[in-house]
N, C-alpha and C positions, 0 to 999 in steps of 0.2 A: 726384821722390822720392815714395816710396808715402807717403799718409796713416796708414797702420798695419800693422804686421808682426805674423807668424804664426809661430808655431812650435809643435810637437809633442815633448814628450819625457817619456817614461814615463808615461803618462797624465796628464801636465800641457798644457793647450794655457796657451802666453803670448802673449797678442797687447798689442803696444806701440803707445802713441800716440804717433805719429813727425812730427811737427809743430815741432819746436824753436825753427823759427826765430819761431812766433807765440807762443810758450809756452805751444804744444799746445792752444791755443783750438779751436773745435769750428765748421768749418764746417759747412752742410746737407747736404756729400758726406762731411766725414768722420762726420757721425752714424751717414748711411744706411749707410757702409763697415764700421764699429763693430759698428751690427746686425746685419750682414751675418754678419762675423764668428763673430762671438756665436752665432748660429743654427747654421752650418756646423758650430761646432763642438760644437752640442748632438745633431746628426745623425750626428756621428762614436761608434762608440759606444769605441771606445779612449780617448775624452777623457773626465777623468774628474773632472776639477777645472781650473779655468779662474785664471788669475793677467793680471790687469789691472794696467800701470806705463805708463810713459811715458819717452821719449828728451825727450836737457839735463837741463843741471845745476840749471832754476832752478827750473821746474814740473813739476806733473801735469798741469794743468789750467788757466787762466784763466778758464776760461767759454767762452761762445759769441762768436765770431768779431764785435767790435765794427764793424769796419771795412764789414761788411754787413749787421749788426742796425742802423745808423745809418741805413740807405737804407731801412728795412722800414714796410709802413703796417702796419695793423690787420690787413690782411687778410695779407699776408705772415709776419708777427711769426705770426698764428695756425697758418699751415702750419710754422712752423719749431719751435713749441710741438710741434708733435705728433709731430715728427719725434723730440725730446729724449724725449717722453713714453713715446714707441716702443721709443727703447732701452733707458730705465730698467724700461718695462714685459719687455723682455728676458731684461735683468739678472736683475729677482727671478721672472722665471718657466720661465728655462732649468732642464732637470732636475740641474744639476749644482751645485756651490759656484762661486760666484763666489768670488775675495779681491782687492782692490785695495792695489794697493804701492806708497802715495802718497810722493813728494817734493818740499818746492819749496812752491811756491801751489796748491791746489786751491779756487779760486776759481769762484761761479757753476756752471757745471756740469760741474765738477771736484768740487764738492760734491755735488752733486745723485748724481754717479754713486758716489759714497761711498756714500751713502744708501743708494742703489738696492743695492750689493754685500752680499754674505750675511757678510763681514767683511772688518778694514781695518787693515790695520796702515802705519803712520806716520813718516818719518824725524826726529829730534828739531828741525830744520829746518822741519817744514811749518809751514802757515800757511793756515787752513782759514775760509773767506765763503761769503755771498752777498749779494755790496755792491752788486746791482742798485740799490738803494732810491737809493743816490748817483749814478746816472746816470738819475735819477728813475724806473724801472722796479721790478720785481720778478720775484722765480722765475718761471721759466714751464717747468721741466723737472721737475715733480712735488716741489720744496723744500717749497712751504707745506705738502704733503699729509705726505710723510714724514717731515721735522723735528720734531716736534710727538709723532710716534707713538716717537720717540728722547728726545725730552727733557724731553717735556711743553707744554703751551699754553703757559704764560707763559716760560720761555725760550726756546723756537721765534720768537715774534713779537719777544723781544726781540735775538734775532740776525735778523732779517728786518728789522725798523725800522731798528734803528741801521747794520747793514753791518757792525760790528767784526770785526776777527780775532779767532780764537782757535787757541791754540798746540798741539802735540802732547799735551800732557798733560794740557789742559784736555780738551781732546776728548778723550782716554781716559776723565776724570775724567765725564763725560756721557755717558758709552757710546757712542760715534760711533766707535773704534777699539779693534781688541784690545790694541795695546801699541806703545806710542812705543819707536825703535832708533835707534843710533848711522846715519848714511846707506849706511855698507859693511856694515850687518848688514841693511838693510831686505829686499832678496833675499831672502839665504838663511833670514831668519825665515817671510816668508812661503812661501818653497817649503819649509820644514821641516814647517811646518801644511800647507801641498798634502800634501805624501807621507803626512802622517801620515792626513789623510782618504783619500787613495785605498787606504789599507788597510781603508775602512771597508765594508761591503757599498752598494752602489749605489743599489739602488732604494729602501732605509731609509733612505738620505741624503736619498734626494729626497722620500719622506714627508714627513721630519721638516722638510723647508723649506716644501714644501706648506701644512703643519698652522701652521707657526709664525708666516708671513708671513701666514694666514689668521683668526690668531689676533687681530692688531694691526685688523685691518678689520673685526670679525664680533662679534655676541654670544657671551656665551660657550655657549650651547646651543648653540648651531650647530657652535659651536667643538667641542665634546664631543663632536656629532653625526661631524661631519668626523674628529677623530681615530681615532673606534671603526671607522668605515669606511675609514680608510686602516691603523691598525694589522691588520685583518683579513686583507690586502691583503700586505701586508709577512709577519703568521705564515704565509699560503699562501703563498709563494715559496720558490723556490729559495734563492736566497741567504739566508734564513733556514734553510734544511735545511742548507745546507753548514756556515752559524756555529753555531749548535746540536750537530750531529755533532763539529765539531771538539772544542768546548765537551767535551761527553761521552768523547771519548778523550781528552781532555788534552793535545789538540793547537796549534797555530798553525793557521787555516782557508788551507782552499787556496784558489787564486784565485776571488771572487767573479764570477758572470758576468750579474749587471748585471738581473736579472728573477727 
């Protein structure tokens, strides 16, 4: 059984974590497989928006694969960190949208890749950690760093201390998801948000994730700096001349073509 599937359709890539039978826990081939992915399909330039879910009924996610983090020393535990780090670093730096279409447990780094995603939406079902701390450990898939920039300092550490769950609607309620659904709506909500970005011009899209992800790590001079030089970037393009022209005849814009 493959660790994760691919697919293409209409400028959506959906790759699935296909692991069920561990509940999609995260070994060090499926990270590196994940990445892999991820990348391949940032090189396609037909892909245009990316949709991350997972096969079974019960998870997205559990985390990273216990049954061989138990064997890991220090020095092991640190290459399998990097590996996690690797793909979250993917995630927020592919030129396209991420969305993740969590159901089940997203636990561990099932969180983490929440985080990492440019949005999330949620079946009214999930149940969302990082209860490392109970198996005397903590995040090591970039939690500490991005939690904190979602929810603030003191309730980041206070879901990192304690391990508690929290429900769909609490994470919405903290910004960690766009919108809790019933489980047979989760899909099509979130591919109704793919289609509706892939009508959006391409290379603005990926500005605007540039500037915003840049935003949460940076002063904000920098910050201002960075957006005047990417917005400059985006009015020279094309796909600015095609939305603007449409704009002025009163049109729908034809196909954007991605620069």
């Amino acid at each position: 059984m493959e660790d994760m599937l691919y697919r293409l359709d209409n400028g959506i890539a959906y790759i699935t974590i296909n692991r069920p039978q561990v509940l999609n826990a995260m070994s060090a081939d499926a990270l590196v497989e994940l990445t892999r992915l991820l990348k391949a399909a940032e090189e396609d330039r037909d892909v245009l928006c990316v949709i991350l879910n997972a096969a079974g009924e019960k998870a997205f996610c559990v985390g990273g694969d216990i049954k061989a983090e138990v064997h890991m020393d220090g020095y092991t535990s640190y290459d399998f960190s990097l590996l996690g780090q690797n793909l979250v670093r993917t995630i927020r730096n592919v030129r396209m949208p991420v969305i993740s279409a969590i159901h089940g447990y997203a636990l561990g780094a099932g969180m983490e890749i929440l985080l990492a995603s440019d949005f999330a939406f949620l079946s009214k079902d999930a149940k969302i950690a990082i209860p490392s701390i109970n198996l005397g450990s903590m995040a090591g898939f970039c939690g500490t760093q991005l939690l904190p920039r979602v929810v603030g300092a003191m309730r980041a550490k206070e879901l990192l201390m304690s391990g508690r769950h929290i429900g769909a609607d609490e994470a919405v309620s903290l910004g960690l998801a766009l919108k809790a659904v019933e489980r047979e709506d989760l899909l099509p909500e979130a591919e109704a948000f793919a289609k509706e970005l892939c009508q959006k011009a391409p290379f603005a899209l990926r500005c605007i994730k540039m500037a915003v992800n840049k935003a949460m790590e940076t002063d904000l001079e920098t910050g201002f700096l960075l957006e005047s030089q990417l917005f400059s970037r985006v009015q020279a393009s094309e796909d600015k001349k095609v939305g603007m022209e449409a704009f002025l005849a009163k049109e729908p814009p034809s196909t954007f073509i991605n620069r």
